[in-house]
C-alpha positions in Angstrom: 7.1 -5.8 23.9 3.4 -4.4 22.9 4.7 -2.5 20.2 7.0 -5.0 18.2 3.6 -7.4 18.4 0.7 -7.6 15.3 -2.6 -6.6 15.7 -3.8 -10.2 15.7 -1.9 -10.9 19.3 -2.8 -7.3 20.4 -6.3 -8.4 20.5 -5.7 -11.5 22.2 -4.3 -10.1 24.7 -7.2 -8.1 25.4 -9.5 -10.3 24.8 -7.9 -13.1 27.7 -7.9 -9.6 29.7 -4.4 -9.4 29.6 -4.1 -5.8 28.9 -7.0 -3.6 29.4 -7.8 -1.3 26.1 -7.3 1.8 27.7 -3.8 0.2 28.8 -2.8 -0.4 25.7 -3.8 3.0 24.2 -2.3 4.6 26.8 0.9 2.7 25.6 1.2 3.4 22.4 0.1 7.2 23.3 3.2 6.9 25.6 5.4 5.7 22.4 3.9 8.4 20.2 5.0 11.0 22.8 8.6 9.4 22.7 9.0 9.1 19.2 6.4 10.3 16.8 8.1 14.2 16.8 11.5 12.4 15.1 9.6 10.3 12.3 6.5 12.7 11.9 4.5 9.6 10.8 1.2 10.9 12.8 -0.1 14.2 12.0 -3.7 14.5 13.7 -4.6 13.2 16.7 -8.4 12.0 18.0 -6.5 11.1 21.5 -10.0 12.2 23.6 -12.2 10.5 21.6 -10.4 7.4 21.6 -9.7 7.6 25.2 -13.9 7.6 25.3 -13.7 4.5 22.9 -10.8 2.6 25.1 -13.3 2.8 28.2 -16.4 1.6 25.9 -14.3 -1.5 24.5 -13.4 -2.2 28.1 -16.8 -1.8 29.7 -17.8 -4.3 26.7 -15.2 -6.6 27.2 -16.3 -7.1 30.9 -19.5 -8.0 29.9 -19.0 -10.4 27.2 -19.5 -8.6 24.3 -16.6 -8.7 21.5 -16.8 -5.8 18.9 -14.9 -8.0 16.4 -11.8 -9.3 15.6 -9.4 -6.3 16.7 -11.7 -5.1 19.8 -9.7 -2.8 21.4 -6.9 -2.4 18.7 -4.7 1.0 18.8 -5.4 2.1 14.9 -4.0 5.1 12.6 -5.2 5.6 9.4 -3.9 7.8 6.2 -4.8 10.9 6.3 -7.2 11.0 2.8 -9.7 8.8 4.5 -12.5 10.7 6.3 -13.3 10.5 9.4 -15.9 12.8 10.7 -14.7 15.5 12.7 -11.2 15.3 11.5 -9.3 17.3 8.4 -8.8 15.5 5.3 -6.5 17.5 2.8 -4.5 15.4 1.1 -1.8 17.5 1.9 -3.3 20.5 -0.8 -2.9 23.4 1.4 -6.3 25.0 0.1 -7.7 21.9 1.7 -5.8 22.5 5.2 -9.4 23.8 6.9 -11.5 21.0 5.0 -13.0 18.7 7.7 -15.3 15.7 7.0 -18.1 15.0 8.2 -19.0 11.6 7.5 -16.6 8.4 7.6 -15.0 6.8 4.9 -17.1 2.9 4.5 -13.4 1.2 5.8 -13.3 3.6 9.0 -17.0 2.4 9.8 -15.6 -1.3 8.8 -12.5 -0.7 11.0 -14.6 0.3 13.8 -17.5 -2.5 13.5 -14.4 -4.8 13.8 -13.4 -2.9 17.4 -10.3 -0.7 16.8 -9.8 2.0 18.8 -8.7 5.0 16.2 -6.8 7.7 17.5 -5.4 9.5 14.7 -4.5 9.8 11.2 -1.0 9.3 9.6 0.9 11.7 6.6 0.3 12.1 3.1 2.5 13.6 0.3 1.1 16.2 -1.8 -2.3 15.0 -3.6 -1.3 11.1 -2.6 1.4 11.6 -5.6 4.9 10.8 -4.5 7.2 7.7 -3.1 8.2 10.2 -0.7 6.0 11.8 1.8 5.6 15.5 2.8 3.4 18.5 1.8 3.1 22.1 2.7 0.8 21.6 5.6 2.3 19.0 8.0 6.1 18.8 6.7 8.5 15.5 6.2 8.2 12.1 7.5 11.0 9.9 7.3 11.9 6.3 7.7 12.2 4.9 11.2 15.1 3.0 9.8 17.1 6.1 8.7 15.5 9.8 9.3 17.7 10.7 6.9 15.7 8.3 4.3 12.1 8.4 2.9 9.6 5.9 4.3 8.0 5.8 1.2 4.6 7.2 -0.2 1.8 7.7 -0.5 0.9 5.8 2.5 4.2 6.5 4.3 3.2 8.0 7.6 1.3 4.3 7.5 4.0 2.3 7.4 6.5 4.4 9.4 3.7 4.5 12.0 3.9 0.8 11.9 7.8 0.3 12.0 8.0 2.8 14.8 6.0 0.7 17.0 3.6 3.7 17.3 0.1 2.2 16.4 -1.3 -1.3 16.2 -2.5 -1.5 12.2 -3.3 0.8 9.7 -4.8 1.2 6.4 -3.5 2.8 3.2 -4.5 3.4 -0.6 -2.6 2.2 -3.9 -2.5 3.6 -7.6 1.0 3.5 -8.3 2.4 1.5 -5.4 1.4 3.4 -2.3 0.6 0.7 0.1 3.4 -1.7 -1.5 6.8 0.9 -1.5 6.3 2.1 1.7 5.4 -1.6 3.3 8.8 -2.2 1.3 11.0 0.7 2.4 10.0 0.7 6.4 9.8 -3.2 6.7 6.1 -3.9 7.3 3.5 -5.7 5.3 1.1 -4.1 3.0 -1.5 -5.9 0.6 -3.3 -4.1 -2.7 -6.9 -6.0 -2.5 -8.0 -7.0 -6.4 -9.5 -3.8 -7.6 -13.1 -3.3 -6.6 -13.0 -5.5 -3.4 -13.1 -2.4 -0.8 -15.0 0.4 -1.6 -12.8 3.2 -2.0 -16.0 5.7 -0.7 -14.9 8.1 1.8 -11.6 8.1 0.7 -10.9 11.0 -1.8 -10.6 14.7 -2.2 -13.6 17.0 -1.3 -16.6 16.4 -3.2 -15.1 12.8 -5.1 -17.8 10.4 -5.0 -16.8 8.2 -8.0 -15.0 5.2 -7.9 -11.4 5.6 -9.5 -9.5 3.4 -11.8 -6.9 1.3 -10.7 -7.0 2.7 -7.5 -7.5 0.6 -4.4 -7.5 0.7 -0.3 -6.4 -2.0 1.8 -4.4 -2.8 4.7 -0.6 -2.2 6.3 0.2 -3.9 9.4 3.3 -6.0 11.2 2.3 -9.6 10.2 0.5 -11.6 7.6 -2.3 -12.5 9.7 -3.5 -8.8 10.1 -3.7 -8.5 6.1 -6.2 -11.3 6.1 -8.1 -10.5 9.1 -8.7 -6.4 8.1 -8.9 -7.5 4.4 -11.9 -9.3 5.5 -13.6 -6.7 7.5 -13.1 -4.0 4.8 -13.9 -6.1 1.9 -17.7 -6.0 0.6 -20.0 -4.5 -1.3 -20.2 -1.2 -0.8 -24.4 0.0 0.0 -25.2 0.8 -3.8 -24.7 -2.8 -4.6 -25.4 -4.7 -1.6 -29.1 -5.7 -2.0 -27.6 -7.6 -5.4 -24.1 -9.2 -4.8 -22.0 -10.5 -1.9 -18.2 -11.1 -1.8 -16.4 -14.6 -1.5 -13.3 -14.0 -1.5 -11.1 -17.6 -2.7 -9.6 -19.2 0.7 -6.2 -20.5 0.9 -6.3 -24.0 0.9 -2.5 -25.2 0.6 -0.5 -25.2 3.7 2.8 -25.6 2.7 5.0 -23.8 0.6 6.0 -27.3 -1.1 2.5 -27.1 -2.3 2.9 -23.7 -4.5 3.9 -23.3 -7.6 5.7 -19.6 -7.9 7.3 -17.9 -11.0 10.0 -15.6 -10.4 11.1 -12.1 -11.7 14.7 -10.9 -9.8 14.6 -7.9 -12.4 14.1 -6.4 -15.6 15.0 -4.1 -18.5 12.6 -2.3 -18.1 13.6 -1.0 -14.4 16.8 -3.0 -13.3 16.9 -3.8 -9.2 19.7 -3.0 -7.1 22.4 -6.0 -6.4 22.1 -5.3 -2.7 18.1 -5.8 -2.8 18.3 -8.4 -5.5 20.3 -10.6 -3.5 17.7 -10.6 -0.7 15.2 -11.8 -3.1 17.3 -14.6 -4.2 17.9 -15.7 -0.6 14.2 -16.0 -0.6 14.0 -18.0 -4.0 16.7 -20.6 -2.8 14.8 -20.9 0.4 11.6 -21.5 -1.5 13.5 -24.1 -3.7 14.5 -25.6 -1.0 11.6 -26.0 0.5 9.9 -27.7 -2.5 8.3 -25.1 -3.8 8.3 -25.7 -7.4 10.4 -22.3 -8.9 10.6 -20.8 -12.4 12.5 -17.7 -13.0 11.3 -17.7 -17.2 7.5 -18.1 -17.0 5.7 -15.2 -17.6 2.1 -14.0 -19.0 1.9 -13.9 -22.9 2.6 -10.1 -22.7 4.7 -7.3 -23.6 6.0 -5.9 -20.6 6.7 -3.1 -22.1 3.8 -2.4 -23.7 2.3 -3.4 -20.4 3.6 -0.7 -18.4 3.0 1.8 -21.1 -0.9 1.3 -21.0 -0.6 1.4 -17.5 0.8 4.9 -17.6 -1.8 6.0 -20.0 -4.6 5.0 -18.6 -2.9 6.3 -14.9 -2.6 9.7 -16.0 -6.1 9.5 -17.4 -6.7 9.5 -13.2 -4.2 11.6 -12.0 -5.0 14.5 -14.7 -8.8 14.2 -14.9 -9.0 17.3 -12.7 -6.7 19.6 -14.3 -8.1 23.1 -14.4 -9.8 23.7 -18.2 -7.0 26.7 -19.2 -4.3 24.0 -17.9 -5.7 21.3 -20.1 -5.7 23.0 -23.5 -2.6 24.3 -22.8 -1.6 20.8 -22.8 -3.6 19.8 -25.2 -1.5 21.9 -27.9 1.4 21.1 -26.4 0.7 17.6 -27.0 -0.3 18.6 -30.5 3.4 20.0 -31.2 5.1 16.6 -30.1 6.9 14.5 -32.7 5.1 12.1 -33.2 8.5 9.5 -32.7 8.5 11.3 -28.9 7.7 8.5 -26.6 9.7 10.0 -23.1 8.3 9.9 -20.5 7.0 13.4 -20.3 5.9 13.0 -23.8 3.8 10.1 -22.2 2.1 11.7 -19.7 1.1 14.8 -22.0 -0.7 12.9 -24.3 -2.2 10.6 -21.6 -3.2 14.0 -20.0 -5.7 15.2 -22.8 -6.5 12.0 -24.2 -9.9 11.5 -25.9 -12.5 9.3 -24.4 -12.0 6.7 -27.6 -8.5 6.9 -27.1 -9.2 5.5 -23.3 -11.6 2.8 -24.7 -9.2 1.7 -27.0 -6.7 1.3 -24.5 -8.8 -0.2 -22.1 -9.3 -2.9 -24.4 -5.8 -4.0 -24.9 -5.6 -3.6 -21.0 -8.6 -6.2 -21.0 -6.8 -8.4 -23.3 -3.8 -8.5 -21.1 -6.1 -9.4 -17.8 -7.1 -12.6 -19.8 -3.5 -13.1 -20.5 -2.8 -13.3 -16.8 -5.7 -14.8 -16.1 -4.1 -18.4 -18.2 -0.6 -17.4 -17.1 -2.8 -18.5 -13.7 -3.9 -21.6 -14.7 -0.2 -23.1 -14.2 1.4 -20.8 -11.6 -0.3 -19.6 -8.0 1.7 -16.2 -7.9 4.3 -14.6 -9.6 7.1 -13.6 -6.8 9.1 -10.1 -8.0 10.4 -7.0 -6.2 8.2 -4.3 -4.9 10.6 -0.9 -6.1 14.6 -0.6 -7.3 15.9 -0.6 -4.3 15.6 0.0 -0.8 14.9 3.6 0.8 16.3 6.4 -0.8 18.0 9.6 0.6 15.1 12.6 1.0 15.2 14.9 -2.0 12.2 17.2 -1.9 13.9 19.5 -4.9 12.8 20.3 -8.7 10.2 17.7 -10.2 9.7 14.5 -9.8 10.1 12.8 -12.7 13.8 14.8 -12.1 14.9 13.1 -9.3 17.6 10.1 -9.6 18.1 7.4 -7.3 21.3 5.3 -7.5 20.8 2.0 -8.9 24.0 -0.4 -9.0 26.2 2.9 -9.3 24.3 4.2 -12.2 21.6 6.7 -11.5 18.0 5.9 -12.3 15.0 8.1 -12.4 12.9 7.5 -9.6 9.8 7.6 -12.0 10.8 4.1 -13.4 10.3 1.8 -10.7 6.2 2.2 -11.6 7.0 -0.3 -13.8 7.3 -2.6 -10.6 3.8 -1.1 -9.0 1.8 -1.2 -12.1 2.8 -4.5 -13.3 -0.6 -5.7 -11.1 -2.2 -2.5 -11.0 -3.0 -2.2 -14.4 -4.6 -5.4 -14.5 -6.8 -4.9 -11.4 -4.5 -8.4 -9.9 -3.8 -8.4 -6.0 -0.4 -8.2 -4.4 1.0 -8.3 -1.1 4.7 -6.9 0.2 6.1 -8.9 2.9 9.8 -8.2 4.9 12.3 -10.3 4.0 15.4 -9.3 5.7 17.5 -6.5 5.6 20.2 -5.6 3.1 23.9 -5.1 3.1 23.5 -1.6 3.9 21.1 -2.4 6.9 18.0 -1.8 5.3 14.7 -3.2 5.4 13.6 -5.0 1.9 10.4 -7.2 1.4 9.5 -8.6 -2.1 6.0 -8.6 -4.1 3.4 -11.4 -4.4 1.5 -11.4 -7.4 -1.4 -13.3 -7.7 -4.6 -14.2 -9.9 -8.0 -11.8 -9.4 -10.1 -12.8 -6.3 -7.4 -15.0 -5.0 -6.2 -12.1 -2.4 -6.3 -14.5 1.1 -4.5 -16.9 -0.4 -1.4 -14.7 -1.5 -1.6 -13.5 1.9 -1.5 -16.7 3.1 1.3 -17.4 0.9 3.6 -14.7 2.7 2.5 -15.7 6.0 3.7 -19.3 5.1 7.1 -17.4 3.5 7.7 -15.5 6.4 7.2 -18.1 9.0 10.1 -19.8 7.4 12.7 -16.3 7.2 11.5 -14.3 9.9 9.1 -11.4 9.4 9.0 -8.1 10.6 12.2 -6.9 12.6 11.9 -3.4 14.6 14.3 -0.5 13.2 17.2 -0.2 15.8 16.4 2.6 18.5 12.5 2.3 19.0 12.4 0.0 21.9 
């Protein structure tokens, strides 16, 4: 079936001319039609346009001339990229009549490498949930469960993807937004190393700057699309590119015998579910099996504690840079009333919130000093192999707050806040990581499992998971979507 294939065979298909590419838009099209009202993964449509595209690629094709490496590809994108012509909101509702008019650089990239895009996927509210809906274009759930969340922010991505409704997609990641999603609907997802892809063209109205932590990158249904829309997005963006040109590391090991891989099944700091943690010690025995040499005790000489508490300081110094000014000196006293033994969560985030410039230096040194910590951690270990959230998918639960919302972790409830730990373990430190499905749980589930690995070195985790899943199987369609 078309739809259960990656985007890799997609395109070879079209290219030995066995399916023309206004074929297969047609047929995906066709699937949206069937299925896209249920999930609500897409939520603006280019359909004409790409029609116009289709009969280019195809006209093309005919006479020999290949776009690139996905001519002819169906492709959705999230909806905070731009792409001229079409809204990009965000999901604010005083955005909802904001329409760009220039691409984002990865749409231009996408296209130079042939896809045919034909619409844009859903977004929660100002890209800041691991659930996604907003005001403006409602709920979209997980194909595996409607009644569950397929993650966020890049879950209309990845539900897209699961759904069979598109052939590849591309999301953005600050607090886990490719990765939980890729996770929760059973797809792959990669975070490039930060700086990699320009992020240009992918931000709220009138952002030009480039963001930290944040990053763009890909979603698809196999390994091999990661590495092949990684490299077409990757690059210096034009500001830079008379000066410096990317090299990304190549894989070079091609077994899994050959790796070395430390191993994280939980932690203290934000235990995993028995259900999802026995999945990722079925892929741990499999790896030991296969001689790849295992550690579950190395680490980096860190605090992981301390890790993931610069990590939500210097993440709030993002998310809260464009508080209105009454709304920040509001916080600003109260964050001057707080005990000064208040370390909660909330307590966190207020002070991050109106935190001085030196404050952020300071910071941003220890969070330097920690890079070279996993920068030797490196030296003896290719990637570090740990889970991508808590658990799998929750239940929907749009009410109150959300650092008040519980999910149920091994009976106990959990607030769904804490399983950042698990997205800015890497983030914080700029590293790459890739999600890949490995399986389903007890409760029928998908689950896939996080692949840390060193700055730069971004193919060759991807090649890693490609290797992984070869040897477990890799993505499985939900139930009901052939």
């Amino acid at each position: 079936m078309l739809h259960h294939l990656t985007a890799v065979q997609l395109a070879k298909k079209v290219r030995d001319k066995e399916v023309g590419c206004v074929e297969l838009l047609e047929y995906f099209l066709d699937r949206c039609r069937r299925y896209n009202e249920s999930v609500n993964a897409i939520i603006v449509w280019n359909t004409e346009a790409a029609r116009i595209r289709a009969e280019a690629a195809d006209v093309a094709l005919e006479k020999g001339d290949i776009w690139g490496p996905l001519h002819g590809v169906p492709m959705t994108i999230k909806e905070s990229y731009d792409v001229s012509g079409l809204p990009t909101t965000w999901g604010v509702p005083e955005y909802k009549s904001h329409v760009a008019q220039t691409n984002a650089v990865v749409v231009d990239r996408m296209l130079k490498a042939g896809v045919v895009l034909f619409g844009k996927t859903n977004v929660p509210l100002l890209l800041g949930d691991w659930q996604t809906f907003n005001e403006i274009y409602g709920t979209t759930s997980n194909p595996w469960d409607l009644e569950r969340v397929p993650g966020g922010s890049s879950g209309g991505s990845a539900a897209a993807l699961s759904a069979g409704l598109t052939g590849i997609e591309s999301g953005s990641d600050i607090g886990g937004s490719i990765r939980n999603p890729a996770h929760y609907c059973g797809v792959y997802g990669h975070k490039p190393t930060w700086g990699v892809v320009p992020v240009r063209g992918q931000a709220l109205p009138g952002d030009l700057a480039d963001t930290d932590i944040a990053v763009v990158g890909p979603l698809a249904r196999g390994a091999d699309d990661l590495a092949v829309a990684l490299k077409c997005m990757a690059g210096s963006d034009d500001l830079e590119s008379d000066g410096w040109k990317l090299d990304l590391v190549k894989p070079i090991k091609r077994r899994l015998s050959e790796f070395r891989v430390a191993v994280m099944l939980s932690d203290d700091n934000c235990p995993v579910d028995g259900e999802y943690g026995d999945q990722i010690q079925r892929v741990v025995d499999m790896m030991a099996r296969k001689g790849v040499v295992v550690s579950d005790s190395a680490r980096p000489d860190i605090d992981l504690a301390r890790s993931h508490a610069v990590y939500l300081q210097l993440l709030r110094a993002v998310t809260t840079a464009r508080q209105p000014l009454d709304c920040f000196e509001q916080n600003r006293k109260k964050s001057a009333a707080l005990k000064p033994d208040d370390d909660d969560y909330f307590a966190r985030n207020l002070r991050a919130s109106v935190q001085y410039h030196r404050e952020w230096m300071n910071v941003n040194e220890e969070r330097t000093k920690m890079r070279w910590r996993w920068y030797e951690f490196f030296q003896d270990w290719d990637l570090l192999l740990c889970p991508v959230a808590s658990s799998a998918a929750f239940f929907h639960d749009q009410q109150g707050e959300r650092p008040d919302r519980v999910i149920v972790v091994n009976g106990k409830p959990q607030c769904t806040m804490d399983q950042l730990f698990w997205a800015g373990m890497s983030s914080v430190v700029y590293l790459p990581s890739t999600v890949a499905p490995v399986g389903c749980t007890r409760s029928r589930l998908p689950v896939g499992v996080q692949m840390i690995g060193p700055s730069m070195h971004d193919l060759r985790i991807i090649d890693f998971a490609r290797l992984l899943t070869n040897e477990i199987g890799g993505f499985q369609p939900p139930p009901g979507y052939d």
